[in-house]
C-alpha positions as CSV (number, residue, x, y, z in Angstrom):
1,X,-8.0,-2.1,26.9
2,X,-6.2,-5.5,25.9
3,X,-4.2,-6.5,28.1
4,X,-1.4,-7.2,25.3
5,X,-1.1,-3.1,25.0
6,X,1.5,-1.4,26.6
7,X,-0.5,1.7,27.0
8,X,-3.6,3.8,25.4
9,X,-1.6,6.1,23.9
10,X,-2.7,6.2,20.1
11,X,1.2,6.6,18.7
12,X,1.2,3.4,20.8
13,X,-1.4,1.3,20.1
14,X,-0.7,2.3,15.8
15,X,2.8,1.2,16.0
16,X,1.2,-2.0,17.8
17,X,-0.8,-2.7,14.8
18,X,1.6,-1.7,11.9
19,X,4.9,-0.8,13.6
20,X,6.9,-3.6,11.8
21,X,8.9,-3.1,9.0
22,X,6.7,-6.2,7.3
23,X,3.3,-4.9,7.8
24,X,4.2,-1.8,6.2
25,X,5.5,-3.1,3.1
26,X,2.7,-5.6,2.4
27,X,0.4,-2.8,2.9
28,X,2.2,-0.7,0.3
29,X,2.5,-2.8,-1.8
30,X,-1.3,-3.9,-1.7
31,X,-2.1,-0.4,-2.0
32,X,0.3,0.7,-3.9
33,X,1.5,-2.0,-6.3
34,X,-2.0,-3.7,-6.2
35,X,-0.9,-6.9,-5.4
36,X,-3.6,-9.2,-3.6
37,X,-2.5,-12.4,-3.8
38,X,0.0,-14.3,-1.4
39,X,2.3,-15.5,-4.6
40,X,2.3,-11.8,-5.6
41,X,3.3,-10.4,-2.3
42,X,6.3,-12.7,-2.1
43,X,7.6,-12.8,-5.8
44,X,7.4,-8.9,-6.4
45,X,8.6,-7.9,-3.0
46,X,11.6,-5.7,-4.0
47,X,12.6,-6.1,-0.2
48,X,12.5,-9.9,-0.4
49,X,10.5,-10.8,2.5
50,X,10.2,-14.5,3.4
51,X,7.3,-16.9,2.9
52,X,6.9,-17.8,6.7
53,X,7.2,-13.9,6.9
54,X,4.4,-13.1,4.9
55,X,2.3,-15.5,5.7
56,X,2.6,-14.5,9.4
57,X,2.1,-10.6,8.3
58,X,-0.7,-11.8,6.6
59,X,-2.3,-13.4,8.9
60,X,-1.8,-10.5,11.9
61,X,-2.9,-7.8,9.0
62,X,-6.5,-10.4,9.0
63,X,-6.5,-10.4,12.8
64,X,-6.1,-6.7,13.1
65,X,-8.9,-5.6,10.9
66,X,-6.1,-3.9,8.2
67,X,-6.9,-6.6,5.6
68,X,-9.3,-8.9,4.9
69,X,-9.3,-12.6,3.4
70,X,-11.4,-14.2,0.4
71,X,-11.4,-17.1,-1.5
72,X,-10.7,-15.6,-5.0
73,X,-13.6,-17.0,-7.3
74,X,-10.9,-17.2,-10.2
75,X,-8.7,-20.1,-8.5
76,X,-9.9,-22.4,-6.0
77,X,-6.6,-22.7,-4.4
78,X,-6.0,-19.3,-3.9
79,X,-7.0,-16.2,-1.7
80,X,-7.8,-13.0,-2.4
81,X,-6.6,-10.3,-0.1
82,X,-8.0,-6.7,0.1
83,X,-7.7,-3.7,2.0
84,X,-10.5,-2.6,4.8
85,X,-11.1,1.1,5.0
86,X,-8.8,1.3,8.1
87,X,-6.1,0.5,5.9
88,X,-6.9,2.5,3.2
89,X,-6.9,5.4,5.3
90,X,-3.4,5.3,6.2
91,X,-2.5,6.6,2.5
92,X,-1.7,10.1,4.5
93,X,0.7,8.4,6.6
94,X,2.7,6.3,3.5
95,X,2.5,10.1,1.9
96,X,4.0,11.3,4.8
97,X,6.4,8.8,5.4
98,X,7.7,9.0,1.3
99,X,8.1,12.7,2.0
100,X,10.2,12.6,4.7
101,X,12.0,9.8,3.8
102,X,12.5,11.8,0.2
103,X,14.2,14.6,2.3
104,X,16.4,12.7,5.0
105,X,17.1,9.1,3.5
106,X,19.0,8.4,0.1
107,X,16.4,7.5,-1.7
108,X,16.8,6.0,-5.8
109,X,14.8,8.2,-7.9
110,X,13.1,5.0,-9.3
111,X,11.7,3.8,-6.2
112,X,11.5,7.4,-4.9
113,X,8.9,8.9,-7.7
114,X,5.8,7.9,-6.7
115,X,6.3,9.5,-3.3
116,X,7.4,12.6,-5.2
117,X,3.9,12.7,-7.3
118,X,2.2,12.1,-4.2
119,X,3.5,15.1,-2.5
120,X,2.6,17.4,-5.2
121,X,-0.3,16.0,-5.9
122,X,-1.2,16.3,-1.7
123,X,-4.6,15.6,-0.1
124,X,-6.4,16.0,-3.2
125,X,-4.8,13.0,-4.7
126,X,-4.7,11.1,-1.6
127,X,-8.4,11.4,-1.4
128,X,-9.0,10.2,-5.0
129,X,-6.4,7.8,-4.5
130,X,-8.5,6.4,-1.7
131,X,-11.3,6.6,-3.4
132,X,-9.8,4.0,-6.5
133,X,-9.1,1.8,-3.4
134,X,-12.8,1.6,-1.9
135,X,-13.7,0.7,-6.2
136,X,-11.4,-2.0,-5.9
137,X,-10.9,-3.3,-2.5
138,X,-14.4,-3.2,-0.6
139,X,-16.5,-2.5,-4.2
140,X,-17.9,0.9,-3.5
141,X,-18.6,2.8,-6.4
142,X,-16.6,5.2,-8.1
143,X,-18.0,9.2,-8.2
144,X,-18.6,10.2,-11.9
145,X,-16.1,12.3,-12.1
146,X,-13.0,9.5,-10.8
147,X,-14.4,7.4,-13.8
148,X,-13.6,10.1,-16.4
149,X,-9.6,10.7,-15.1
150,X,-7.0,8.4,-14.9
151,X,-6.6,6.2,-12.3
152,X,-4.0,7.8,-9.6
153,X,-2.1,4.0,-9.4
154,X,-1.8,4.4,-13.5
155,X,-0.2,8.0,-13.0
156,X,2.3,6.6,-10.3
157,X,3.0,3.9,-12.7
158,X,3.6,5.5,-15.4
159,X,5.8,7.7,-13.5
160,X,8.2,5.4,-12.3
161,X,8.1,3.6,-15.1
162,X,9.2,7.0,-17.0
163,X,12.2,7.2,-14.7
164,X,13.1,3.3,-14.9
165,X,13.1,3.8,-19.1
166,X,15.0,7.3,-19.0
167,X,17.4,5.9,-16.7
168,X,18.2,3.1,-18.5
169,X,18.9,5.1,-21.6
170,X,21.3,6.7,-20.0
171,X,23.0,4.2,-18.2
């Protein structure tokens, strides 16, 4: 065991690896708002999180395994940052946490609908979800049948985007 671990529990050594607020949003929004570049991260960040902020996130999410770091072949300057499968399989968990935080917290309905869809939708769209994420962030190919629907991102998307119009309609 490291020695920088409190303990072997597992609840403990997770919340040791993402148990900041930070390293949670950058991870959702990677996987959720698909954002892979550092200029992304900080500019769309509806939380506002700072640039010495992100970059240290960044760089602990590289250390830890959660993300991974690439020179993006489109722009020499910039990097290219993508998911590893340990992150992508803590969709559950952000479909967990959106539930409950749908039931206890007061949540916008904006901000609140993808959660929605993805409690509906349950495992079955968590697994295609995470599916779409291996395509895009570590290149596995998609099964026939995830190439003939739409894209689980689009459908959140879409979605909140739905609410966002309707609401402004109204307001």
């Amino acid at each position: 065991m490291n020695q920088h671990q409190r303990s072997g529990c597992p609840i403990n050594l997770t919340l040791e690896v993402v148990g900041d607020k930070w390293s949670l949003i950058v991870l959702r929004d990677m996987m959720f708002g698909n954002r892979r570049h550092f200029r992304e991260l900080l500019t769309n960040s509806e939380e506002g999180i700072a640039s010495n902020i992100l970059a240290d996130r960044l760089k602990r999410l590289v250390e830890d395994g959660l993300i991974t770091k690439a020179d993006d072949p489109s722009h020499k300057q910039k990097a290219i940052y993508s998911l590893t499968e340990m992150a992508i399989e803590l969709l559950p968990v952000f479909a967990h946490i959106g539930v409950w935080g749908r039931k206890w917290l007061p949540v916008s309905e904006e901000l609140s609908i993808r959660a929605e869809l993805l409690e509906t939708g349950g495992p079955e769209m968590w697994q295609r979800f995470m599916e779409e994420l291996r395509a895009s962030h570590l290149g596995k190919p998609l099964s026939e049948a995830a190439k003939l629907r739409l894209p689980v991102r689009e459908q959140l998307q879409a979605a909140y985007l739905e609410v966002v119009a309707r609401n402004a309609a109204a307001g």
